[in-house]
ROBALUM-537127 format. One line per field, with one value per residue (C-alpha): x, y, z. Coordinates in steps of 0.1 Angstrom, whole numbers, plus 5000, padded with zeros to 4 digits. Each point is the difference from the previous one (the first is absolute). Example, Ala and Ser with C-alpha at 12.3 -4.5 7.8 and 13.67 -1.06 7.14 Angstrom:
<vexbas>
px: [5123; 5014]
py: [4955; 5034]
pz: [5078; 4993]
</vexbas>
This chain:
<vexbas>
px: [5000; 5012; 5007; 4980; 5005; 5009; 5021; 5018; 5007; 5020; 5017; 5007; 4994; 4982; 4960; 4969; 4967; 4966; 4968; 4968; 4975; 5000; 5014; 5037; 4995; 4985; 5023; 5027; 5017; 5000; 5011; 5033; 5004; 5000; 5027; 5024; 4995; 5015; 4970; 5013; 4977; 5007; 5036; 5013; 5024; 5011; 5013; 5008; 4975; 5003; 4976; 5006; 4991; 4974; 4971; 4985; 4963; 4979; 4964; 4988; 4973; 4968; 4973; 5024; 4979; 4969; 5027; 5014]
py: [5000; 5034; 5026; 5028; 5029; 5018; 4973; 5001; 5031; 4999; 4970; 5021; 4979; 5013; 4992; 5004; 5003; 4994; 5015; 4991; 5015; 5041; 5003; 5009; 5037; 4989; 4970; 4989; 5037; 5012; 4963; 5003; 5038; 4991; 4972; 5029; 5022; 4973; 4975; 4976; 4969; 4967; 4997; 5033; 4988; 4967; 5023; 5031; 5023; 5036; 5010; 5012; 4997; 5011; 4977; 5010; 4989; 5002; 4992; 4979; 5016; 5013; 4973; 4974; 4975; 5007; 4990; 4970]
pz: [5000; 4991; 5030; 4997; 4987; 5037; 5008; 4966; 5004; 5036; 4981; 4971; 4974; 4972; 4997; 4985; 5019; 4983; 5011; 4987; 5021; 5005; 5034; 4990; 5016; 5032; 5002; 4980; 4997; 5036; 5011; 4975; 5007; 5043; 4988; 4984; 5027; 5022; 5015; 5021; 4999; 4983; 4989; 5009; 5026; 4985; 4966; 5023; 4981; 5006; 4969; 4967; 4967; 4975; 4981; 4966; 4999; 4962; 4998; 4971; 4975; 5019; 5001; 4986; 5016; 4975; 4971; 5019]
</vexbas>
């Protein structure tokens, strides 16, 4: 199973996260965003994280789910 993409990110491995549902700016954004600004649950200690970083996030075409 894939880490996600908050764990992935203290690892600093490159990722890919994939959203389906609409939730990304109540969610997925301020979850990363706590992670660079130096969150300390999950693996934080075991990989020493201090925060850092930066995530790109693009949004697939408006109502893509009417042409799938």
């Amino acid at each position: 199973m894939a880490p996600l993409p908050q764990v992935a990110h203290k690892m600093g491995r490159h990722y890919i996260g994939i959203k389906q549902m609409d939730y990304i700016n109540d969610i997925t954004i301020p979850r990363l965003q706590k992670v660079i600004d130096g969150e300390q649950g999950g693996i934080s200690k075991e990989v020493n994280w201090q925060g850092a970083g930066s995530f790109v996030y693009a949004e697939l075409m408006e109502l893509n789910a009417y042409f799938v």
